[in-house]
C-alpha positions in Angstrom: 0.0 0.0 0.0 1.4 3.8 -0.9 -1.9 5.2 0.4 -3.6 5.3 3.7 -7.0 3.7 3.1 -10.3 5.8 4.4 -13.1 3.8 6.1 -16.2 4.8 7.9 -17.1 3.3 11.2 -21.1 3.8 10.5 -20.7 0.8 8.1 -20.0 -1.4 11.1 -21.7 -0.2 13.7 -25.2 0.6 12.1 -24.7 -1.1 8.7 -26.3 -3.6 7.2 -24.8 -7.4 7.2 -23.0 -6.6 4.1 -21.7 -2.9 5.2 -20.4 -4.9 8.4 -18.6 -7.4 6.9 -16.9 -4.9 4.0 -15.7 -3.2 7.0 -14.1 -6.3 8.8 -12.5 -7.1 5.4 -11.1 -3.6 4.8 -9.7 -3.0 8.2 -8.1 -5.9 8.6 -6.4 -5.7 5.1 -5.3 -2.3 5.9 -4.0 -3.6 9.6 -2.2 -6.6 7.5 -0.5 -4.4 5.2 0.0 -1.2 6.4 -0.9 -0.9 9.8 -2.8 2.3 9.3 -6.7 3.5 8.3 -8.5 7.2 8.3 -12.0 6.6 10.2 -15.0 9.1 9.6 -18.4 8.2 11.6 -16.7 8.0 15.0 -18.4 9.2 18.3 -15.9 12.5 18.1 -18.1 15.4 17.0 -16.4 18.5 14.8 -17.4 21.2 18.0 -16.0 18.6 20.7 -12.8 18.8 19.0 -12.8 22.6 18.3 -13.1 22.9 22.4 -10.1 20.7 23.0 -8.1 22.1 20.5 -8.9 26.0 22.2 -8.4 24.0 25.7 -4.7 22.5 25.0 -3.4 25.4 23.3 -4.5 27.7 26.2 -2.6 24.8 28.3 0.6 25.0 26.4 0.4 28.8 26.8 0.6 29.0 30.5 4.4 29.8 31.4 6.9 26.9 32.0 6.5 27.4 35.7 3.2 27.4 35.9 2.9 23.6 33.8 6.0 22.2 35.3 3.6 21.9 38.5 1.9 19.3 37.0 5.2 17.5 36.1 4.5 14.3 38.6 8.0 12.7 39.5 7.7 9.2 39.8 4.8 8.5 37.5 7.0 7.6 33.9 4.4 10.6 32.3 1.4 8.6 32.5 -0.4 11.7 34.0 -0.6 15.4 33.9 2.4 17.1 32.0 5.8 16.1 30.8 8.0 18.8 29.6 9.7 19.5 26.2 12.6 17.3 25.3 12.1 14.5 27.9 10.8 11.5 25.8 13.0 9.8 22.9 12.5 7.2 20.9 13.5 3.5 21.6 17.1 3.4 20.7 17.6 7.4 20.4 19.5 9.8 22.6 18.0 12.6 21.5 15.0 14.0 22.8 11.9 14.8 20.7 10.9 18.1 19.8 7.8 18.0 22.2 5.4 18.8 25.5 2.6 17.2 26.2 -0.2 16.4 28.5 -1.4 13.1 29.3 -5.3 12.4 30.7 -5.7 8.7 31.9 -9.2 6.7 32.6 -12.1 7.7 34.5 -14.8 4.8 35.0 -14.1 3.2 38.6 -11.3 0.1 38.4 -11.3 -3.3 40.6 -8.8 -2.7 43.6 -6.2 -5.1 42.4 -5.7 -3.1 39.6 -6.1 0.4 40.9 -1.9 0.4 41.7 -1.1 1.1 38.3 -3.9 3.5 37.7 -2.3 7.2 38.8 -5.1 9.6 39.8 -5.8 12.2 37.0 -3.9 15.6 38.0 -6.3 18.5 37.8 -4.9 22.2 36.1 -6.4 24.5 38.5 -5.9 27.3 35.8 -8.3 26.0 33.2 -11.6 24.3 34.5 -12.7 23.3 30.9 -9.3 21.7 30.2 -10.3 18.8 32.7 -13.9 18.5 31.3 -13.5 18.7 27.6 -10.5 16.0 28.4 -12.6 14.2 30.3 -15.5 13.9 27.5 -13.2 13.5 24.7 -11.5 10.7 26.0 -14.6 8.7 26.7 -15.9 9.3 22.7 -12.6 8.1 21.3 -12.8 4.9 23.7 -16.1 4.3 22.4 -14.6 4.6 19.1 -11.5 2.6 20.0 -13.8 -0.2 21.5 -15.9 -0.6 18.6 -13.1 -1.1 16.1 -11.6 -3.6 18.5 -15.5 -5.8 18.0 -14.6 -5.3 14.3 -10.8 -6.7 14.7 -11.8 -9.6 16.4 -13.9 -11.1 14.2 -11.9 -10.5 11.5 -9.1 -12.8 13.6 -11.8 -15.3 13.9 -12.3 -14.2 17.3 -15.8 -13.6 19.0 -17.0 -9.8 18.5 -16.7 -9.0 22.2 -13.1 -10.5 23.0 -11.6 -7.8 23.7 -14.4 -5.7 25.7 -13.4 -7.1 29.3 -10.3 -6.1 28.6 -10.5 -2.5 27.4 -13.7 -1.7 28.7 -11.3 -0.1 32.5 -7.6 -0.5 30.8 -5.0 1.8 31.2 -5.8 4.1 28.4 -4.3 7.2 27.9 -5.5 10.7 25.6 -2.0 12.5 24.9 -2.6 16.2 23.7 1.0 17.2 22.3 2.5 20.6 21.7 5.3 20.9 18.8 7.0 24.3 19.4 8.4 26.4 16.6 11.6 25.5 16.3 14.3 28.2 17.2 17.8 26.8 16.1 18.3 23.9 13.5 17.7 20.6 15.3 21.1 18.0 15.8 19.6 14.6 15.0 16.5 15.4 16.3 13.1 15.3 14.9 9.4 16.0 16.5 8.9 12.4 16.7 11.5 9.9 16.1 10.6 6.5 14.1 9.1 4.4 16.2 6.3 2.0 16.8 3.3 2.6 19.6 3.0 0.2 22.7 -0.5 -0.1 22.7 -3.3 -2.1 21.0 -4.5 0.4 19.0 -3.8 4.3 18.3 -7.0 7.0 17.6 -5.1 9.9 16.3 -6.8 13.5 16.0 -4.8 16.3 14.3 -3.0 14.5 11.1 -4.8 16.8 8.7 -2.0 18.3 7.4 2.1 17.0 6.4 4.2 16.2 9.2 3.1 12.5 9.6 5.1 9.9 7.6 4.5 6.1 7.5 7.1 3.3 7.0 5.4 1.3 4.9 6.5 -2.3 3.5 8.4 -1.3 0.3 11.1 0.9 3.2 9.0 3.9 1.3 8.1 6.7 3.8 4.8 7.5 3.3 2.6 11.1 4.1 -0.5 9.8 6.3 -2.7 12.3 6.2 -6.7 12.4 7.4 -8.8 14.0 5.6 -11.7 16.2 7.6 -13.8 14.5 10.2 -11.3 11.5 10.1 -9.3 10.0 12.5 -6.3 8.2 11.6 -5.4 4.8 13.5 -2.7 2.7 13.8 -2.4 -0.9 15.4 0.3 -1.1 18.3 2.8 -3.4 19.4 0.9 -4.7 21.8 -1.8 -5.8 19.5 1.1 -6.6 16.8 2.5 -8.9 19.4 -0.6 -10.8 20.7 -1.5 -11.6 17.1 2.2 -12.9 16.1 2.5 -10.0 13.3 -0.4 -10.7 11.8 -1.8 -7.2 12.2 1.1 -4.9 11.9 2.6 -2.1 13.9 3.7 0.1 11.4 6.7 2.3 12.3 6.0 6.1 11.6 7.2 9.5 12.8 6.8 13.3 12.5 9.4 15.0 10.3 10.4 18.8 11.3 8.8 21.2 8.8 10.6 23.0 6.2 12.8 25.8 7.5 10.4 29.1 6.2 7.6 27.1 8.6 9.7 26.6 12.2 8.2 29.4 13.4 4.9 27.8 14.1 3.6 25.5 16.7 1.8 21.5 15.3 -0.7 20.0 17.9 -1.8 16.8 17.5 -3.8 14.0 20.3 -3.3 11.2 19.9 -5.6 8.5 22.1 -3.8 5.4 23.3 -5.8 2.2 23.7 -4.2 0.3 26.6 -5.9 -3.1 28.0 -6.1 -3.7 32.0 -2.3 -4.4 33.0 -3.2 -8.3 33.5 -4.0 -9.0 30.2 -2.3 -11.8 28.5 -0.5 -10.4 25.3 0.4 -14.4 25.1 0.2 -14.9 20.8 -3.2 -15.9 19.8 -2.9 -19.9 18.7 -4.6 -19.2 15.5 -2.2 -16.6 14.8 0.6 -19.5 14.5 1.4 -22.0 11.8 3.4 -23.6 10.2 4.7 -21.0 8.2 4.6 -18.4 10.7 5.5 -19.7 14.3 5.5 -18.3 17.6 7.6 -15.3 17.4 7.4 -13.9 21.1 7.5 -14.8 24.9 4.2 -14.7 26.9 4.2 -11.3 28.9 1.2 -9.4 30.7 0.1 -6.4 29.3 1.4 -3.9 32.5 5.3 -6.0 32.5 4.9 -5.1 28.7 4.1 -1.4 29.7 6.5 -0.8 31.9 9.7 -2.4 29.9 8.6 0.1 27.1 8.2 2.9 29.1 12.1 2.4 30.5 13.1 2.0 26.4 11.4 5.9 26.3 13.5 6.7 28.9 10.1 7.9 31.3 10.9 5.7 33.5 14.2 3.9 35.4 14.8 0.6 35.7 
């Protein structure tokens, strides 16, 4: 594939039989090859975004004092803020050419696995900031959820296999700031290459160029949504689980040409994570002959947390 294919979630969710099965088809050809798909007919309305969008960049405005109290030592970023420069890429030194905010999940969780649930941090500048999070994370997990019923029955799965899983995991909405860029960057880029740890990635805000995709030829790729679509990616979680049968595609966000440093990118991405105890052990009708078991049984939260030391968010 050279092209990000567009799909709308409507043909699954409220289709008819043969709209729902087109859907199952099409996403998982696009996961098998590319690891990528634009969605329209998601649960995230235009003016829901709009009000995030004013919400983060007000955020991002406040000065560095005032957001670097919501810096939570101790917590490898997985709430409130985490300054410019401190996450790389797996394998990378350099630090990417970013801020951002992270908003974790709000419906109640069993006791056993509220230990590696951090609270949510509150800005006490911005009231709506914590709301319009709040609602905007719960429309893309409703998204994220019902794309899941659709990948699992294209694995041959039951529709619902990965509901118990999802339905109180450790999800995270990521609202990112890209600064303008002041002096030329050494080896560093807004995003480095890499692959996402989750099961699957909802990203909002890849309307315009900045967003490349490595796609199987070694061809970098623009992935770009058009309006009203999100763009989603499987993760390596879900890559793992399913032996590489449904792809985690390796992508990144390339600096912008030198007349446009002077102005800031946004982008939120939503990060489907299952409850730490799931089993990310490789599906058995994922492995045959000609593709055996490629990776060690791990739970999903030991899988989290080894990834999270690669990023260099937390220490081992």
């Amino acid at each position: 594939m050279n092209t990000i294919p567009s799909l709308n979630l409507q043909d699954f969710v409220s289709g008819n039989t043969q709209q729902r099965q087109q859907f199952i088809i099409d996403l998982g050809q696009a996961f098998e090859e590319i690891g990528f798909v634009a969605i329209s007919g998601h649960y995230l309305s235009a003016s829901l975004t709009d009000e995030l969008y004013a919400q983060i960049k007000a955020f991002f405005n406040l000065p560095d004092a005032v957001k670097k109290q919501y810096e939570i030592e101790g917590l490898g970023g997985q709430r409130g803020y985490t300054s410019f420069g401190k996450e790389h890429a797996k394998g990378k030194k350099e630090g990417d050419l970013k801020e951002f905010w992270h908003f974790g999940q709000y419906a109640e969780v069993p006791n056993a696995l509220k230990p590696y649930y951090p609270p949510n941090v509150i800005v006490e500048e911005l009231s709506a900031f914590n709301t319009v999070g709040e609602t905007v994370f719960k429309a893309l997990e409703q998204t994220a959820i019902a794309l899941l019923q659709a990948i699992s029955l294209h694995l041959g799965l039951t529709e619902h296999y990965f509901d118990d899983f999802v339905a109180t995991g450790n999800s995270i909405l990521r609202p990112i700031h890209y600064p303008p860029i002041k002096t030329a960057p050494k080896n560093a880029e807004r995003a480095a290459a890499h692959g996402d740890i989750n099961l699957i990635t909802l990203l909002m805000g890849a309307h315009g160029r900045g967003l490349q995709v490595l796609n199987r030829k070694g061809e970098w790729i623009d992935a770009i949504a058009g309006e009203n679509e999100l763009m989603v990616n499987v993760g390596d979680m879900l890559s793992r689980h399913t032996n590489n049968v449904l792809k985690s595609t390796i992508h990144k966000v390339v600096n912008p040409p030198k007349e446009m440093w002077g102005t800031s990118r946004y982008s939120i991405p939503f990060f489907m994570h299952p409850v730490a105890t799931m089993p990310l052990d490789v599906l058995p009708n994922c492995i045959s002959k000609s593709q055996p078991k490629q990776f060690e049984d791990i739970a999903a939260g030991d899988f989290l947390c080894e990834r999270l030391i690669d990023l260099g968010l937390l220490k081992s």
